[in-house]
C-alpha positions in Angstrom: -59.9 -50.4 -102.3 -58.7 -51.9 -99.4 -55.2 -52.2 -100.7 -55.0 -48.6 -101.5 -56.1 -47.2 -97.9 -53.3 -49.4 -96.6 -50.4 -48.1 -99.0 -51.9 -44.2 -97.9 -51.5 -45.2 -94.4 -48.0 -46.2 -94.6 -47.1 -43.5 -96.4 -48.1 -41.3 -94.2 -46.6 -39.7 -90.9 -48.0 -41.5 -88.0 -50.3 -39.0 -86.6 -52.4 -39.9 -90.3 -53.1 -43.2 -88.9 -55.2 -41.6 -86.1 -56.9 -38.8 -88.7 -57.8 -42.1 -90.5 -59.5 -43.8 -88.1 -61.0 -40.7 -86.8 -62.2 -40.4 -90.4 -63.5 -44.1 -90.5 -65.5 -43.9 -87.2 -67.5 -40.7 -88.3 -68.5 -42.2 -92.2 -69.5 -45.9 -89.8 -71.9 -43.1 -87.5 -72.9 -41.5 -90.7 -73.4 -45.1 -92.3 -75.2 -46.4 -89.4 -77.6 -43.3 -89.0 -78.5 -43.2 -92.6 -79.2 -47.0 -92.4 -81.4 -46.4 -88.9 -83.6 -43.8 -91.1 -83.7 -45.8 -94.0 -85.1 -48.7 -92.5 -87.6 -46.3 -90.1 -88.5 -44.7 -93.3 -89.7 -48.0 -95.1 -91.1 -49.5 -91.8 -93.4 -45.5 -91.7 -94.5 -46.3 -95.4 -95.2 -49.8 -95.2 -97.2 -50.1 -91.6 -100.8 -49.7 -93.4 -99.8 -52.8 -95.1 -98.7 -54.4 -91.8 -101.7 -53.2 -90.5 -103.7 -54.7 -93.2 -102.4 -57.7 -92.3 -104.3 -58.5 -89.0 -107.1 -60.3 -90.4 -110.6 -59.9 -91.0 -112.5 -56.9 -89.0 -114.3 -58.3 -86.0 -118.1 -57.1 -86.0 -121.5 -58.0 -84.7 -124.7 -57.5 -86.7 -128.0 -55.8 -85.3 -131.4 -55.4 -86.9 -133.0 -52.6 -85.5 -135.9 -52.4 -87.6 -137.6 -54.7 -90.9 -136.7 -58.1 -92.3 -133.1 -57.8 -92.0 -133.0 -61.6 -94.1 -135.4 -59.8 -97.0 -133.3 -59.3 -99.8 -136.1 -59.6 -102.6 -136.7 -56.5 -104.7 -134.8 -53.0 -105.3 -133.0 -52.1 -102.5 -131.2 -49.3 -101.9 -128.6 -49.5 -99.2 -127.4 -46.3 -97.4 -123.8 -47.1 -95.4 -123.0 -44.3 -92.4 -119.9 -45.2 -90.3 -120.1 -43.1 -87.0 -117.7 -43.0 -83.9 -118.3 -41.0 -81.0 -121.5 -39.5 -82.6 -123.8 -39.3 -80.2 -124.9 -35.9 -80.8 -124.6 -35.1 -84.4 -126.2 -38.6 -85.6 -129.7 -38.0 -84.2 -130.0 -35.2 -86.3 -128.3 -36.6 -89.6 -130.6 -39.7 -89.4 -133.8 -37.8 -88.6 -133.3 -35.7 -92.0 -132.0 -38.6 -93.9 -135.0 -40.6 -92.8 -137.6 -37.9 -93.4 -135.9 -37.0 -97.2 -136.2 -40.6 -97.9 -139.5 -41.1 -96.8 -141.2 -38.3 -98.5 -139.3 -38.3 -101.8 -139.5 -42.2 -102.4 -141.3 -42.0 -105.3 -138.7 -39.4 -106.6 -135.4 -41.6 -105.6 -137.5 -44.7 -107.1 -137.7 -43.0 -110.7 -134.3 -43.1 -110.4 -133.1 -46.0 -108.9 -134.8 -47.7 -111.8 -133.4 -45.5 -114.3 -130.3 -47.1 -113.5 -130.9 -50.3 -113.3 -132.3 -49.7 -117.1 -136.0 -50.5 -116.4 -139.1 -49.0 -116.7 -140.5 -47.3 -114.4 -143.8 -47.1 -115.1 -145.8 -50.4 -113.2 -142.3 -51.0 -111.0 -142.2 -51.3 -107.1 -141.0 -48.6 -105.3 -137.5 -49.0 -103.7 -136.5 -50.1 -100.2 -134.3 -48.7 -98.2 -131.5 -50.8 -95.7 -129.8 -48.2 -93.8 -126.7 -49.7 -91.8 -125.0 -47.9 -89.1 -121.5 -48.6 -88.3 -120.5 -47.9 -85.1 -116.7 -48.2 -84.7 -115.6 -48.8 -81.5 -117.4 -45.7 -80.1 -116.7 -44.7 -76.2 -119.7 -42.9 -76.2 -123.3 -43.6 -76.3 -123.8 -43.7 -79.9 -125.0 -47.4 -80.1 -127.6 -46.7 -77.5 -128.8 -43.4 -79.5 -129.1 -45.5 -82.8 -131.1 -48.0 -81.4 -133.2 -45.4 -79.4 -133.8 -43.2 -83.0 -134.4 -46.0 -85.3 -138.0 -46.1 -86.3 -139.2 -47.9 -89.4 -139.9 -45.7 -92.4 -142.1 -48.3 -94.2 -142.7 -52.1 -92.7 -140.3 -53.0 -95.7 -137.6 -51.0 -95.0 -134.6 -52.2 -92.8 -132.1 -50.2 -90.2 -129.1 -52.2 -89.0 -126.4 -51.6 -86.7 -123.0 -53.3 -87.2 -120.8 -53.1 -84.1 -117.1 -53.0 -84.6 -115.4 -55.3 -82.0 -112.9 -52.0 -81.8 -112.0 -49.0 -83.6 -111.0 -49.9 -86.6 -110.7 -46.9 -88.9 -113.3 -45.3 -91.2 -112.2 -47.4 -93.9 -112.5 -50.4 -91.9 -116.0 -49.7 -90.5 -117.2 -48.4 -94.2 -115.9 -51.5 -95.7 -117.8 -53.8 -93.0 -120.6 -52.1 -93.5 -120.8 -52.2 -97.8 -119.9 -56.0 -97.5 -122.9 -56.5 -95.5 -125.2 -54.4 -97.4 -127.7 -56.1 -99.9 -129.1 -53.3 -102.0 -128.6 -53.4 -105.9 -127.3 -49.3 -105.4 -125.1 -48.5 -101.7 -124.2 -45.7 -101.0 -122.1 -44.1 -98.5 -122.5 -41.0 -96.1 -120.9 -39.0 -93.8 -122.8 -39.9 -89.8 -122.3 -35.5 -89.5 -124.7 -34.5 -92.5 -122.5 -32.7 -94.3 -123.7 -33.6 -97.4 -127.2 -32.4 -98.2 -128.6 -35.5 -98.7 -131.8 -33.5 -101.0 -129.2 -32.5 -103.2 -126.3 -35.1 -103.2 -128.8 -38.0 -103.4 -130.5 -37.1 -106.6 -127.3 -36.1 -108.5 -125.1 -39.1 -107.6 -128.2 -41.4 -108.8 -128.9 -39.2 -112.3 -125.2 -38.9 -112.7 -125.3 -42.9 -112.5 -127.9 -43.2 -114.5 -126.4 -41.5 -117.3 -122.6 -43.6 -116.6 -124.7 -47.2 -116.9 -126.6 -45.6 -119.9 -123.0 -44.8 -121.9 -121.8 -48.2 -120.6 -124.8 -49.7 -122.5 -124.5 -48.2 -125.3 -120.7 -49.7 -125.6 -121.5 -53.0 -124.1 -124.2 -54.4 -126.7 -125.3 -57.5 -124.2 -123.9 -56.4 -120.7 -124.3 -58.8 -118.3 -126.2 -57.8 -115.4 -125.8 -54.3 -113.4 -122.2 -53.2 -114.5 -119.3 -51.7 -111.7 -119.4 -48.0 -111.4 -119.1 -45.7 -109.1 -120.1 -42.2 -108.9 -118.2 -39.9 -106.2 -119.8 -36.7 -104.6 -117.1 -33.8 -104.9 -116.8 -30.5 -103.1 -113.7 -29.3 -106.0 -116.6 -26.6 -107.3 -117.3 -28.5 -110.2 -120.4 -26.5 -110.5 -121.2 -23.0 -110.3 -123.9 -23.7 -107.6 -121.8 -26.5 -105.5 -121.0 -24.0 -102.4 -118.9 -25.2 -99.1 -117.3 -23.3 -96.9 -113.9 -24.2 -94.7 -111.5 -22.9 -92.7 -108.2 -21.6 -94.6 -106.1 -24.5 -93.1 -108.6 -27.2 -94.1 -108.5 -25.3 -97.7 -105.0 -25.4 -98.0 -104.7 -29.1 -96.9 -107.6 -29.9 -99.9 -105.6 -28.3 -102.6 -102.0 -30.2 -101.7 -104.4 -33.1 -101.0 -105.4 -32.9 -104.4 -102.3 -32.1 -105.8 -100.9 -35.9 -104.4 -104.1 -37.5 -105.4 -103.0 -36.3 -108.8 -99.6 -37.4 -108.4 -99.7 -40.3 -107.2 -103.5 -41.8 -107.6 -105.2 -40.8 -110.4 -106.0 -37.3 -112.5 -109.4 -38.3 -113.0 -111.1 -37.4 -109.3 -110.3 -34.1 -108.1 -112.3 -35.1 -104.7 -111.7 -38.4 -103.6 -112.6 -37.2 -99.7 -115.9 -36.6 -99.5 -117.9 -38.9 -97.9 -121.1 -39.2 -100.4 -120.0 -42.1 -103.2 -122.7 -44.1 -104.6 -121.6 -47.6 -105.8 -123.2 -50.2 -108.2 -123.1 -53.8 -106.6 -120.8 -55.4 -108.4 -118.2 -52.7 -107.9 -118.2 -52.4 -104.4 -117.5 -56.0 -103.9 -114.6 -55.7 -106.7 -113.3 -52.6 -104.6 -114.0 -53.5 -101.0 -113.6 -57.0 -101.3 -109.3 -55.7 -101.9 -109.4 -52.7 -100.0 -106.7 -52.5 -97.6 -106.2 -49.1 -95.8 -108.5 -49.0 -92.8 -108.1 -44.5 -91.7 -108.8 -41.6 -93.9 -107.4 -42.1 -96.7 -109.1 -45.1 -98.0 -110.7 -43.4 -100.8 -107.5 -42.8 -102.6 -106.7 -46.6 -102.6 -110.8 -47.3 -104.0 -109.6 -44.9 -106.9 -106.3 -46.8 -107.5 -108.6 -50.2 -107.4 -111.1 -49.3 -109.5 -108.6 -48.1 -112.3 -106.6 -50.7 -112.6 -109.7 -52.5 -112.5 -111.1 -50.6 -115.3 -114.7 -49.7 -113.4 -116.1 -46.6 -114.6 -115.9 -43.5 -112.3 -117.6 -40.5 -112.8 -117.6 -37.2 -110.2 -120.5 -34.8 -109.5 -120.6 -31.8 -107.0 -122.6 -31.7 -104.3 -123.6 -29.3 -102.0 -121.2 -29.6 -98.8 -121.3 -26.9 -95.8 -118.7 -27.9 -92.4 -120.3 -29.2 -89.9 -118.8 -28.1 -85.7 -117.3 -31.3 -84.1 -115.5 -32.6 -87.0 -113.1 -35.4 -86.0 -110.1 -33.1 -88.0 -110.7 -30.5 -85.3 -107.2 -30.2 -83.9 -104.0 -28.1 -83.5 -101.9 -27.1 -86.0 -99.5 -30.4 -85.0 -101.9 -32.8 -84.7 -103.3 -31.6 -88.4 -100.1 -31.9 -89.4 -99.4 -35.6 -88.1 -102.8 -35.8 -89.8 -102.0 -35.2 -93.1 -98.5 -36.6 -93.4 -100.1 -39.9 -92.1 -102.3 -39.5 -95.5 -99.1 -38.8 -97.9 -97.8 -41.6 -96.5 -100.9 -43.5 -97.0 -100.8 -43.0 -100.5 -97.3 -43.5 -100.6 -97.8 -47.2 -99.5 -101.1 -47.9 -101.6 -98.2 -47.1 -104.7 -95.8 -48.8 -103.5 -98.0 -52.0 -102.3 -99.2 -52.2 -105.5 -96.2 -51.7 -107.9 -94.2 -54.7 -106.0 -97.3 -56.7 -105.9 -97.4 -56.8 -102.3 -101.1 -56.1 -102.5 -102.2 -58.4 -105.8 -105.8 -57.7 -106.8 -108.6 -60.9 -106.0 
């Protein structure tokens, strides 16, 4: 190649030699330009895994109220992650507490009917709610600890207290791996999941994914990984929420690369109301990665090529005023592509075992 842009050059008139190098000087800017965004482009992808790589997530434990070192007995463990919620959290945890409380007979049929016992002469079930407070600038610490009351003298409320802000995924994952209940599930610190509805579907809906894994498995060993994930994708006639037309658009192209690139099987992998079985929320947080939003794409990825059972049920959803997504049109947009990209990387991590699976 070489050889034949030296025979053009001296066949040419002289003035060619100058064209040339004129020529050769704009395809090196081209060259060099194309390689800048090439390697801007990877290093974009590829910084959630750089990111993952900072270590463990810093945290302090509080028992607010109970036997925080009481793990005997059914529990069931209700995870909130909550930054700068001072105002919406008092509210969320008064009707969370107060649902709990007065249906605990109700949530304890069917606790057991998931575990696959009888109900009939069985204890009631616990509850350990842990509030994860990451990094807030606000009073929201303070207002947990000022709201906790005890609903029973054998339940437990705890607040874990992220060193700094660390990402929903981060602060939800501190807060599972800490949890001790045989059931944990997680919810949104803004109520925007009716926790009298989503509560009892994501246990029944549970109930009946352990029963069919039963019925396959003759001799399963102990409480089997599943997960069941609360959706707002209208899976049911009577499953209503309502959102602006931006956040509406943004769920169905959300959806569309959840499809692409994660998995076909959840059509809502962003609500915040997922009830997990023990053993699967170690398999999945113990290799979760992505700390931000879009963390529940990469528990999807996990858990297929895991092979844990996922099932989705709708819930009844309604927007709640001071969401952390309410910004300008730019910001949204920053918002979203740093998702795509999220998903991008989760891919891409795992395809060249960058990310291998403990």
């Amino acid at each position: 190649m070489i050889s034949l842009v030296a025979f053009a050059m001296l066949v040419q008139p002289c003035n060619s030699y100058e064209l040339l190098g004129a020529q050769s000087s704009s395809g090196l800017c081209l060259l060099c330009l194309f390689s800048v965004t090439l390697v801007f482009a990877v290093c974009y992808v590829f910084y959630p895994a750089w990111v993952s790589f900072e270590g463990s997530l810093r945290c302090s434990e509080e028992v607010l109220v109970g036997a925080g070192d009481k793990h005997e007995g059914h529990i069931l463990s209700l995870v909130i992650p909550a930054y700068n919620e001072e105002e919406r959290l008092p509210i969320m945890l008064e009707t969370t507490l107060e649902y709990l409380n007065s249906n605990r007979k109700l949530i304890s049929g069917l606790f057991n009917k998931s575990l696959g016992i009888d109900s009939n002469g069985a204890a009631l079930v616990r509850y350990e709610l842990i509030i994860v407070d990451d990094g807030s600038t606000d009073d929201t610490a303070d207002v947990v600890r000022k709201n906790a009351f005890t609903l029973t003298s054998d339940d437990t409320i705890k607040l874990v207290l992220m060193h700094k802000n660390s990402g929903k995924g981060g602060a939800v994952m501190s807060g599972m791996l800490r949890s001790s209940g045989q059931l944990c599930l997680m919810l949104d610190a803004d109520g925007a999941t009716d926790i009298s509805d989503g509560l009892v579907k994501v246990l029944t809906e549970m109930a009946a994914l352990l029963a069919r894994h039963r019925l396959e498995n003759s001799d399963p060993c102990g409480l089997p990984a599943a997960a069941v994930f609360g959706s707002r994708a209208h899976l049911e006639e009577k499953s209503c929420a309502s959102r602006s037309k931006v956040r509406t658009f943004l769920m169905h192209a959300f959806h569309f690369f959840v499809k692409t690139l994660c998995s076909s099987h959840i059509k809502d992998t962003q609500c915040g109301f997922k009830l997990f079985t023990r053993s699967a929320l170690v398999s999945l947080f113990s290799n979760l990665h992505l700390r931000r939003w879009a963390f529940d794409t990469e528990l999807v990825v996990i858990a297929e090529m895991l092979n844990i059972p996922l099932s989705e049920v709708a819930v009844v959803w309604h927007e709640v005023d001071g969401s952390k997504l309410d910004i300008g049109k730019f910001q949204l947009a920053l918002v979203s592509m740093g998702m795509l990209r999220d998903m991008i990387c989760v891919r891409a991590c795992y395809f060249l075992n960058i990310w291998k699976l403990n």
